[in-house]
mmCIF file as gemmi writes it, N, C-alpha and C atoms, coordinates in Angstrom:
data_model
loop_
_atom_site.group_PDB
_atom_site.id
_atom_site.type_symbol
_atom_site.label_atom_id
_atom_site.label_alt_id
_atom_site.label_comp_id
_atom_site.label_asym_id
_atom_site.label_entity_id
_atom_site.label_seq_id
_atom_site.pdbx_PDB_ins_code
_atom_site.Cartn_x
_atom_site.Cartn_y
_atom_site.Cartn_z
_atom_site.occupancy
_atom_site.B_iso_or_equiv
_atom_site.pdbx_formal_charge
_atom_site.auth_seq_id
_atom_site.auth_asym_id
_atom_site.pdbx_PDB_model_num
ATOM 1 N N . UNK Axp A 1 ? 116.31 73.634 45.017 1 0 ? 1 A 1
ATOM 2 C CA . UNK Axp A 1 ? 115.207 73.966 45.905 1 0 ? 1 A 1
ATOM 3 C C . UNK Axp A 1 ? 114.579 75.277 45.428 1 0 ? 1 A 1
ATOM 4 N N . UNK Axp A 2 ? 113.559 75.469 46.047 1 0 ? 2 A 1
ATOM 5 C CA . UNK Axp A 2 ? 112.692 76.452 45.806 1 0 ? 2 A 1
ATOM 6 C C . UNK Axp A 2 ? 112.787 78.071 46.815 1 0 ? 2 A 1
ATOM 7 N N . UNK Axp A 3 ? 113.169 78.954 46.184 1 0 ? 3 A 1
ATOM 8 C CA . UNK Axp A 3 ? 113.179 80.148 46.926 1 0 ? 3 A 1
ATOM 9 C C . UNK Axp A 3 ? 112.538 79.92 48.214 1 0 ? 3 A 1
ATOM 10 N N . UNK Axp A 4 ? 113.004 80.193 49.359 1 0 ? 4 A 1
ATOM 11 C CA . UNK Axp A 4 ? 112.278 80.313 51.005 1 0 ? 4 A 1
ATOM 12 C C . UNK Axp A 4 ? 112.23 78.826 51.56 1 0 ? 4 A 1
ATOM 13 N N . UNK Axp A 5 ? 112.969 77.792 50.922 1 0 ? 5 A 1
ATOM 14 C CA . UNK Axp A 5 ? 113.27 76.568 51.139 1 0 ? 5 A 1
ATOM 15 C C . UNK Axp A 5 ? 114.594 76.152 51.15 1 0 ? 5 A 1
ATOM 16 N N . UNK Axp A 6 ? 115.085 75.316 52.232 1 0 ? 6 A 1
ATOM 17 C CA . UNK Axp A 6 ? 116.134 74.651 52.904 1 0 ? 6 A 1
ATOM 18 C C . UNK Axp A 6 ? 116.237 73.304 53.039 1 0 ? 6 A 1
ATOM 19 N N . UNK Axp A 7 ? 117.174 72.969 52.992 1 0 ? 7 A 1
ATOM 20 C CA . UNK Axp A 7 ? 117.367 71.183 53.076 1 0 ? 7 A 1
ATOM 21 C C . UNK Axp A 7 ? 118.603 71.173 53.454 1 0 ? 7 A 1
ATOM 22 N N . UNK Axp A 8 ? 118.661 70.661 55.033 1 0 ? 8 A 1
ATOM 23 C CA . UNK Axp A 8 ? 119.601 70.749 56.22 1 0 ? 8 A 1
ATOM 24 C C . UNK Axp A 8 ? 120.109 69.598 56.742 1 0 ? 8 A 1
ATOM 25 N N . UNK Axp A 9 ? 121.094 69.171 56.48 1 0 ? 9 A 1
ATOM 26 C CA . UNK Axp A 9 ? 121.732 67.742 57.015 1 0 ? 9 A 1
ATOM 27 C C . UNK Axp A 9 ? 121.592 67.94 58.912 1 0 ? 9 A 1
ATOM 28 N N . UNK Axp A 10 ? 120.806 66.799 59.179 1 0 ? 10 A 1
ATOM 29 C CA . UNK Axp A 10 ? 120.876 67.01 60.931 1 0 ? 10 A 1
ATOM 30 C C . UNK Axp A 10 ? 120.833 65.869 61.014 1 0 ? 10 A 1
ATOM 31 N N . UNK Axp A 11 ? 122.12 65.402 61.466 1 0 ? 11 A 1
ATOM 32 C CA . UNK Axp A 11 ? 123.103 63.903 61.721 1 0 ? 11 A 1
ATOM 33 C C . UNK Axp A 11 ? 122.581 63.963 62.911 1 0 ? 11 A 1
ATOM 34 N N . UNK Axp A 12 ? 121.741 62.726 63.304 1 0 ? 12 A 1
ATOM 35 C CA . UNK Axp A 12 ? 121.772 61.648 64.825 1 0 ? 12 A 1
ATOM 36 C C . UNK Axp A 12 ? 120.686 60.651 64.732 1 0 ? 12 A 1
ATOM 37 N N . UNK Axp A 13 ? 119.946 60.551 63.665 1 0 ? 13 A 1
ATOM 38 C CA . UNK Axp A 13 ? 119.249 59.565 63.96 1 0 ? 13 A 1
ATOM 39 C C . UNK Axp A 13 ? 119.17 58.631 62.99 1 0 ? 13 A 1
ATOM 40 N N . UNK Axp A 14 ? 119.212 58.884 61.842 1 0 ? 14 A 1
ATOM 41 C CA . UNK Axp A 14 ? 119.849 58.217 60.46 1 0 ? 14 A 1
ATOM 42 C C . UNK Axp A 14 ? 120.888 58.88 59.879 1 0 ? 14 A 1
ATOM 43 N N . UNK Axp A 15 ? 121.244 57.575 59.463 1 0 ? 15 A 1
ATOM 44 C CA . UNK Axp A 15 ? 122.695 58.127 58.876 1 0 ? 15 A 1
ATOM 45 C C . UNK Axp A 15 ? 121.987 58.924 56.961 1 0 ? 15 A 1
ATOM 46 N N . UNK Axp A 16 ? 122.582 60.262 57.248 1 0 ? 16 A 1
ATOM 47 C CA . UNK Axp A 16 ? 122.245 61.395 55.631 1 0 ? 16 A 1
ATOM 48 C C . UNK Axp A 16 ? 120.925 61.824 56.05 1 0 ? 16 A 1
ATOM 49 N N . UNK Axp A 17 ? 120.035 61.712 57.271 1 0 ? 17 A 1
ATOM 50 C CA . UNK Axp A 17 ? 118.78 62.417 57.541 1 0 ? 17 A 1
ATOM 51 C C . UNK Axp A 17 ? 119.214 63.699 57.496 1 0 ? 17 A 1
ATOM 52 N N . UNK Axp A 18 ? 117.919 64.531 56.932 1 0 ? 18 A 1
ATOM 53 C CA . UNK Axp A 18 ? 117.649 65.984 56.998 1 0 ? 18 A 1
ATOM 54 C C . UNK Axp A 18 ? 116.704 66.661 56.917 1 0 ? 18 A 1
ATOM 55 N N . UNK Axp A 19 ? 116.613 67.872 57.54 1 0 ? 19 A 1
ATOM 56 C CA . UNK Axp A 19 ? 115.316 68.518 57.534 1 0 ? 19 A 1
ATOM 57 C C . UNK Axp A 19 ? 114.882 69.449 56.711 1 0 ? 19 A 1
ATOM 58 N N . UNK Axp A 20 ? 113.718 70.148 56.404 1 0 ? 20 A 1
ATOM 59 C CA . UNK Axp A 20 ? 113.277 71.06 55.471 1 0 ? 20 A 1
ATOM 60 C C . UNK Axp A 20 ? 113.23 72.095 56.276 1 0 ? 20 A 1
ATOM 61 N N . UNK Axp A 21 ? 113.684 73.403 55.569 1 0 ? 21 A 1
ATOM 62 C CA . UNK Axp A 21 ? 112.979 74.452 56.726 1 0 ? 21 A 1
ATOM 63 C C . UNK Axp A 21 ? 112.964 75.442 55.734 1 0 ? 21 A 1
ATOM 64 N N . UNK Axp A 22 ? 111.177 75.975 55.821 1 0 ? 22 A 1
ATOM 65 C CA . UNK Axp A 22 ? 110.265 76.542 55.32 1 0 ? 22 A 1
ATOM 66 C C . UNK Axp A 22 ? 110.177 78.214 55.527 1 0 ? 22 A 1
ATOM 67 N N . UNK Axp A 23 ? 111.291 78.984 55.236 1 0 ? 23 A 1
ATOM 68 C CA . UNK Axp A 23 ? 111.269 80.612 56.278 1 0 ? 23 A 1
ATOM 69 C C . UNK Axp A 23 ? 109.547 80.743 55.954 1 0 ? 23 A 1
ATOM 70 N N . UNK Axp A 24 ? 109.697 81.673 57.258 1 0 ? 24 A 1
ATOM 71 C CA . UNK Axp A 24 ? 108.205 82.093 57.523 1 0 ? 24 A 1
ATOM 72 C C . UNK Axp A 24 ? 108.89 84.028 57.463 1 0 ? 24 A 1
ATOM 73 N N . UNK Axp A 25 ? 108.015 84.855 57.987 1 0 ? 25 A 1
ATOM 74 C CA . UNK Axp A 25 ? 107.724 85.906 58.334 1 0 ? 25 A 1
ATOM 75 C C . UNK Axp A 25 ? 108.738 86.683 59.232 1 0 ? 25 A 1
ATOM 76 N N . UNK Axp A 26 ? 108.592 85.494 60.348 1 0 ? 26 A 1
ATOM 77 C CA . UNK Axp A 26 ? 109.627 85.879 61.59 1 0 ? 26 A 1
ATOM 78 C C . UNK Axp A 26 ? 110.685 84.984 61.394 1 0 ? 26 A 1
ATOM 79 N N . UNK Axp A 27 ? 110.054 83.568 61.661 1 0 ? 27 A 1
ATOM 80 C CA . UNK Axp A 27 ? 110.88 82.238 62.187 1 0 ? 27 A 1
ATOM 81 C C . UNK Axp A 27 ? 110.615 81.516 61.276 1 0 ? 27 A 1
ATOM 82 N N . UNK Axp A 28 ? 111.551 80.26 60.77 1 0 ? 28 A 1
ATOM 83 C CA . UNK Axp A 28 ? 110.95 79.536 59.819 1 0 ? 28 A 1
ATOM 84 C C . UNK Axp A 28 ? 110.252 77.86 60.368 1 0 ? 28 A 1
ATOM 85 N N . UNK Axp A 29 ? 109.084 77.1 59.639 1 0 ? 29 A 1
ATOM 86 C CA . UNK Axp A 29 ? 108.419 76.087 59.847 1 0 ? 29 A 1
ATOM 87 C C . UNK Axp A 29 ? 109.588 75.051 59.354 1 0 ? 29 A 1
ATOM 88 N N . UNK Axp A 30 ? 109.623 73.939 60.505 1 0 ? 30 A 1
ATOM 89 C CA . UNK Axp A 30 ? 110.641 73.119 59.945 1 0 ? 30 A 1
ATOM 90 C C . UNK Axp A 30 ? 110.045 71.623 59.933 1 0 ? 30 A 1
ATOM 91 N N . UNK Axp A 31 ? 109.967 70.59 58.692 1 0 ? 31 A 1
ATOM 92 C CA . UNK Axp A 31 ? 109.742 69.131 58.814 1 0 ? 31 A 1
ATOM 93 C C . UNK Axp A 31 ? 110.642 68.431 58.795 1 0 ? 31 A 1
ATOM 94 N N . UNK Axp A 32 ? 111.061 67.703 60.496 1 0 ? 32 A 1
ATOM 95 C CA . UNK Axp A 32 ? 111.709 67.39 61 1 0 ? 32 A 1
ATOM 96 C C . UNK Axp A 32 ? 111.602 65.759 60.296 1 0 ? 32 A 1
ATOM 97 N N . UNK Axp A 33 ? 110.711 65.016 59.717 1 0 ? 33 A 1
ATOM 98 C CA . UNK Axp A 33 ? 110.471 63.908 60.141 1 0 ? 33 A 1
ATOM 99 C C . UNK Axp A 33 ? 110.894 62.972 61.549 1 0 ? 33 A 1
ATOM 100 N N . UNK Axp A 34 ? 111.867 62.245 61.434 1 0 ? 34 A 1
ATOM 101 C CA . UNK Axp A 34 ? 112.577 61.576 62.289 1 0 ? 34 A 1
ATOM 102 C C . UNK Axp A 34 ? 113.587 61.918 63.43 1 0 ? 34 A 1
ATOM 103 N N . UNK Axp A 35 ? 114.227 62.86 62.894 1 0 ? 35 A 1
ATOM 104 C CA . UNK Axp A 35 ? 115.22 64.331 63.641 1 0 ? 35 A 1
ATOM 105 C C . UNK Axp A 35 ? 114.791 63.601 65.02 1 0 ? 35 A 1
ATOM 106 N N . UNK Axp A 36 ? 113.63 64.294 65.426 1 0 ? 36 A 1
ATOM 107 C CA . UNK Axp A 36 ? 113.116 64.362 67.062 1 0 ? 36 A 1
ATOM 108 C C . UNK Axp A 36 ? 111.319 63.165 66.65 1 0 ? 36 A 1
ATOM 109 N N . UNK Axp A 37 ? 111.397 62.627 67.213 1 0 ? 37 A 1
ATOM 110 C CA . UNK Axp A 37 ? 110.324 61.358 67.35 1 0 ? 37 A 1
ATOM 111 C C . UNK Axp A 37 ? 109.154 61.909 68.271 1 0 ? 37 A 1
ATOM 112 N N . UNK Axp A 38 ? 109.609 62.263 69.138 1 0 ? 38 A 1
ATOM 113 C CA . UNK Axp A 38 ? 108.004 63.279 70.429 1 0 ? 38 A 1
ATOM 114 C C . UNK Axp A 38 ? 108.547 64.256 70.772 1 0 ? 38 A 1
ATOM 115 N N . UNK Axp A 39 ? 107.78 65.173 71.291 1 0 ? 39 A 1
ATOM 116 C CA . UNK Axp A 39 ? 107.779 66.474 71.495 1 0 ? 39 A 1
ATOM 117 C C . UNK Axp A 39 ? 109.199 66.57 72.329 1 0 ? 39 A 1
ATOM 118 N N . UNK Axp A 40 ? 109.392 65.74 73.246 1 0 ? 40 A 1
ATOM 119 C CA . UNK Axp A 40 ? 110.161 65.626 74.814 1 0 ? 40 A 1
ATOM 120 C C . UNK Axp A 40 ? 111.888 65.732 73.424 1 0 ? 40 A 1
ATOM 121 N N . UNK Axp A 41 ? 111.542 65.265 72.53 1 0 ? 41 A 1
ATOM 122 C CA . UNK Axp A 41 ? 113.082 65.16 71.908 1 0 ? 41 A 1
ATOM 123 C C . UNK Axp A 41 ? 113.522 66.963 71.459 1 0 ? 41 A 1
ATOM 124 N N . UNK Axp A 42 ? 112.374 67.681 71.57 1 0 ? 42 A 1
ATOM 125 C CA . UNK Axp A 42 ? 113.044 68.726 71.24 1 0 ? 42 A 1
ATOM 126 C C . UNK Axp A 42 ? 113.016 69.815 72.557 1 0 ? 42 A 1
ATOM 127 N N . UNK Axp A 43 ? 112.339 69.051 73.585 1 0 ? 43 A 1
ATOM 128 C CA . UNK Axp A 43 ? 112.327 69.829 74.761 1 0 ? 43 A 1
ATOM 129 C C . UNK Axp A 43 ? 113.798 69.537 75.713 1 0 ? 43 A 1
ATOM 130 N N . UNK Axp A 44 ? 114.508 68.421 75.132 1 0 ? 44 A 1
ATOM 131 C CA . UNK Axp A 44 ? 115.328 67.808 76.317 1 0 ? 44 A 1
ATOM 132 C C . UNK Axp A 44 ? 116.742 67.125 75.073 1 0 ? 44 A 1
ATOM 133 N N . UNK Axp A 45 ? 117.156 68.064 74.01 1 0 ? 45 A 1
ATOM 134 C CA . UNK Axp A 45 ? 117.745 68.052 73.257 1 0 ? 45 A 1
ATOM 135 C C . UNK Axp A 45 ? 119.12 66.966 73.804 1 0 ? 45 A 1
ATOM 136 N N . UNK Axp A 46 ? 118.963 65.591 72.885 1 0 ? 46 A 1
ATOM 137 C CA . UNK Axp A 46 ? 120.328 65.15 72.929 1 0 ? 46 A 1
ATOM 138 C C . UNK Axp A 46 ? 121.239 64.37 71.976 1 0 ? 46 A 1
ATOM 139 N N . UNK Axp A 47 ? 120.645 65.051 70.468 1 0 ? 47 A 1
ATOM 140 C CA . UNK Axp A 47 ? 121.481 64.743 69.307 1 0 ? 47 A 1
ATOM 141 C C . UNK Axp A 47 ? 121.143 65.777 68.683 1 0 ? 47 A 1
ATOM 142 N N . UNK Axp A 48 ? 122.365 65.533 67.432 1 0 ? 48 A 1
ATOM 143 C CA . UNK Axp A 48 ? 122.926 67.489 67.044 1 0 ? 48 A 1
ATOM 144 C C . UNK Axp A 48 ? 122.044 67.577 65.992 1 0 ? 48 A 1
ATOM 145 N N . UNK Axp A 49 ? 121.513 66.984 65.382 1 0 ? 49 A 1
ATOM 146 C CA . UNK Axp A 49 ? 120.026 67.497 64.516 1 0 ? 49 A 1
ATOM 147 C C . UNK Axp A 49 ? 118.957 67.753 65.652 1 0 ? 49 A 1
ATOM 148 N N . UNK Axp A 50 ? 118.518 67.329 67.076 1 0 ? 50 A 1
ATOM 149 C CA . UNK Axp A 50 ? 117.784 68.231 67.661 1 0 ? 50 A 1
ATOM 150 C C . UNK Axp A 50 ? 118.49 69.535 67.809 1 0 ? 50 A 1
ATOM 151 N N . UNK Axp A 51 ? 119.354 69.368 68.145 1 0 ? 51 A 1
ATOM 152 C CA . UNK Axp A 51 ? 119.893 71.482 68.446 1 0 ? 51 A 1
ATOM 153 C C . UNK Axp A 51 ? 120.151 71.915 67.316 1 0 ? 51 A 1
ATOM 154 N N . UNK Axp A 52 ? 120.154 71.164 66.265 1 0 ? 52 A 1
ATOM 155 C CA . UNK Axp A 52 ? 119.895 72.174 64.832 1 0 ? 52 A 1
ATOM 156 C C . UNK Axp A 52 ? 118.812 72.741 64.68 1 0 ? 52 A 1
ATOM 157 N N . UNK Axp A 53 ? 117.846 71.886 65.311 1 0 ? 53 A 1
ATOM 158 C CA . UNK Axp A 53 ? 116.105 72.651 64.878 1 0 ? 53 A 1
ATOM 159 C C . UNK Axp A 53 ? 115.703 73.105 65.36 1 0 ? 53 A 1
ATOM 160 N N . UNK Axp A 54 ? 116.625 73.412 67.629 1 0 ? 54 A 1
ATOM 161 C CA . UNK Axp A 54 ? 116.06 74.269 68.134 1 0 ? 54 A 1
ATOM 162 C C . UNK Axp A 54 ? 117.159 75.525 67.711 1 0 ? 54 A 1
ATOM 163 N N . UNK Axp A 55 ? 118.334 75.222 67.176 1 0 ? 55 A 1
ATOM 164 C CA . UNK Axp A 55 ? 118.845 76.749 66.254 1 0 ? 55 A 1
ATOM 165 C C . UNK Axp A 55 ? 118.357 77.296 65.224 1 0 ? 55 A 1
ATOM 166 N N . UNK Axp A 56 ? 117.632 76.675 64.886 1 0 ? 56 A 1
ATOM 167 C CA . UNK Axp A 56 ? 117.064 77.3 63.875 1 0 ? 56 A 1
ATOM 168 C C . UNK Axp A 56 ? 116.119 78.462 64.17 1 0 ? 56 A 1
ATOM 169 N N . UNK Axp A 57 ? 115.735 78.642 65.655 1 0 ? 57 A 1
ATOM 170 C CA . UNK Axp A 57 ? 114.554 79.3 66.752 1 0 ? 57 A 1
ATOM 171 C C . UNK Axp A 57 ? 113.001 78.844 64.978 1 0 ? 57 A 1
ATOM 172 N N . UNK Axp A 58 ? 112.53 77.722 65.103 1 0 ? 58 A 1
ATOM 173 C CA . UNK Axp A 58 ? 111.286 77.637 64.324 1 0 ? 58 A 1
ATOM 174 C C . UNK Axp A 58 ? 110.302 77.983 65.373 1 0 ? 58 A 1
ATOM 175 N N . UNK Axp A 59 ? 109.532 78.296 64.492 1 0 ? 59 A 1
ATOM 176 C CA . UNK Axp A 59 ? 108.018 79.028 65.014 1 0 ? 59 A 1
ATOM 177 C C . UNK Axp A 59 ? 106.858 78.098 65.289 1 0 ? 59 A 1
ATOM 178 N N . UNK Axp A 60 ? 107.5 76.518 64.36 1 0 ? 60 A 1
ATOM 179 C CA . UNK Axp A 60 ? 106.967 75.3 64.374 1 0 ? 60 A 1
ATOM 180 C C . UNK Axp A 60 ? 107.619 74.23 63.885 1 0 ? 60 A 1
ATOM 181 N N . UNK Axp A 61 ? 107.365 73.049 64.334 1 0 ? 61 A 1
ATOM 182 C CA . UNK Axp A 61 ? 107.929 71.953 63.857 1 0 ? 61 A 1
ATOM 183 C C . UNK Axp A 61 ? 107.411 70.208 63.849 1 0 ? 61 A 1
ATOM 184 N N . UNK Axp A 62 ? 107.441 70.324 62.555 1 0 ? 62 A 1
ATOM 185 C CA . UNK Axp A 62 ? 106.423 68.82 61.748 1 0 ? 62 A 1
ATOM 186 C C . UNK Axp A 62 ? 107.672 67.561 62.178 1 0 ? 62 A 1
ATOM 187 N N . UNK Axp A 63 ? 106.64 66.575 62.905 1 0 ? 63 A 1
ATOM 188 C CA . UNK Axp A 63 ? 107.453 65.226 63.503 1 0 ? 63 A 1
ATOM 189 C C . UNK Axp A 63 ? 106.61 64.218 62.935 1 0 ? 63 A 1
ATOM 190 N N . UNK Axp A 64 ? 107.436 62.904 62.458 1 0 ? 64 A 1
ATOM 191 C CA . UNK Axp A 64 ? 106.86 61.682 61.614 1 0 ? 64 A 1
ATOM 192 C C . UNK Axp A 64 ? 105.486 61.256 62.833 1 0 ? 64 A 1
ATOM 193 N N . UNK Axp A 65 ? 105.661 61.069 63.652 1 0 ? 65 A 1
ATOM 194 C CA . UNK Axp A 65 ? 104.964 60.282 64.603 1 0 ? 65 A 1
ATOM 195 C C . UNK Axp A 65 ? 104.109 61.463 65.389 1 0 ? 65 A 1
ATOM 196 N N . UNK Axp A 66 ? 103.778 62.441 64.939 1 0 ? 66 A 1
ATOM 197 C CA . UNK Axp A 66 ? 102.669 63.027 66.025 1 0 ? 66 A 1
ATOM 198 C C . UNK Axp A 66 ? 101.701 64.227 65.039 1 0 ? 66 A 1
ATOM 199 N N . UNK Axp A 67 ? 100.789 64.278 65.144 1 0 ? 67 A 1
ATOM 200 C CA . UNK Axp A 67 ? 99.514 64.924 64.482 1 0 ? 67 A 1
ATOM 201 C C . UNK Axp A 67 ? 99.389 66.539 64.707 1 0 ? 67 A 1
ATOM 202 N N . UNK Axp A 68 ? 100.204 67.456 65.051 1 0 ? 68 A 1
ATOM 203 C CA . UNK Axp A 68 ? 100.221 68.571 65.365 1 0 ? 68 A 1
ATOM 204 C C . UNK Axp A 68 ? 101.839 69.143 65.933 1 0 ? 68 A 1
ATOM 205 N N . UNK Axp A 69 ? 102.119 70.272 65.021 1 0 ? 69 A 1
ATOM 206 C CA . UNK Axp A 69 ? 103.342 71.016 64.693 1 0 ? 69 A 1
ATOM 207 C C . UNK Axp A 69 ? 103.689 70.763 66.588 1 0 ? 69 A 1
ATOM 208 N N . UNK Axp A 70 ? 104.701 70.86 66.801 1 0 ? 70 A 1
ATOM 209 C CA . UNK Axp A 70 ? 105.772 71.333 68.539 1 0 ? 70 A 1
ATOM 210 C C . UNK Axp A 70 ? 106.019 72.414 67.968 1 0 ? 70 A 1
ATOM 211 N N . UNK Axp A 71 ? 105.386 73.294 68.974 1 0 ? 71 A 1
ATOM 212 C CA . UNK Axp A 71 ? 105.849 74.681 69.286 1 0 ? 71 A 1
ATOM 213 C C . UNK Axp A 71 ? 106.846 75.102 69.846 1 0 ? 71 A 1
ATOM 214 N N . UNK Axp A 72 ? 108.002 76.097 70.194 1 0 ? 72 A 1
ATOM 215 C CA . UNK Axp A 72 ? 108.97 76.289 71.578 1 0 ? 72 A 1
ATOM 216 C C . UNK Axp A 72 ? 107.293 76.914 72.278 1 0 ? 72 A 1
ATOM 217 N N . UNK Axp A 73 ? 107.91 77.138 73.82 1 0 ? 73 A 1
ATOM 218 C CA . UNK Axp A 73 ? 107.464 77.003 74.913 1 0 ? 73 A 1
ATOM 219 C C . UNK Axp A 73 ? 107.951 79.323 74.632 1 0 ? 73 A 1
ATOM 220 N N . UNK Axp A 74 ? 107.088 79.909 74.596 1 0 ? 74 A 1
ATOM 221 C CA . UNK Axp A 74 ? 107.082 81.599 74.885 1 0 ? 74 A 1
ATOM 222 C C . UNK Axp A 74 ? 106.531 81.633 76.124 1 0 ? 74 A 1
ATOM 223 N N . UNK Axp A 75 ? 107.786 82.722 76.646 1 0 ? 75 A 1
ATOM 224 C CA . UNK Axp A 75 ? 107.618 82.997 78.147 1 0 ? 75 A 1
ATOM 225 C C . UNK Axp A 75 ? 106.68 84.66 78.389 1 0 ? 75 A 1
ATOM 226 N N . UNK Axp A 76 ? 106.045 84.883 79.01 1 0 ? 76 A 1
ATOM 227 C CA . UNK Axp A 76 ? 105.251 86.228 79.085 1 0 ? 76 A 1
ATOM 228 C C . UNK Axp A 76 ? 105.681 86.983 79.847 1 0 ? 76 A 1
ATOM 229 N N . UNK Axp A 77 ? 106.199 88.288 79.366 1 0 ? 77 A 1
ATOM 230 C CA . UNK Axp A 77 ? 106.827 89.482 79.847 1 0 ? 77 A 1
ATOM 231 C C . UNK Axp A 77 ? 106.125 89.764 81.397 1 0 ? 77 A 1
């Protein structure tokens, strides 16, 4: 792999699936493909490649089936 690039085994939805994760600045961008399918899979975590990608705390995250990165949810001081 390429300096500031990751390739992360996250077991639950295919068997040897894994994700990329891209460090950023703060947090790193992660392409989940399949991992989490809609947003609700990473809001309501219930296989251990979703809580890999919300451990990862990403700043964003690329899903096979939807047209725009899932953000986490920032709460205001």
């Amino acid at each position: 792999m390429l300096p500031g690039l990751r390739l992360l085994p996250a077991p639950g939805h295919t068997r040897g699936s894994q994700v990329v994760a891209i460090d950023g600045d703060k947090h790193p961008t992660i392409i989940a493909g399949d991992t989490a399918v809609w947003f609700d899979d990473l809001d309501n975590l219930r296989k251990e490649g979703q809580l890999l990608v919300r451990s990862l705390n990403p700043e964003a995250v690329w899903l096979t089936h939807q047209h725009e990165p899932w953000r986490p949810v920032t709460s205001s001081p």
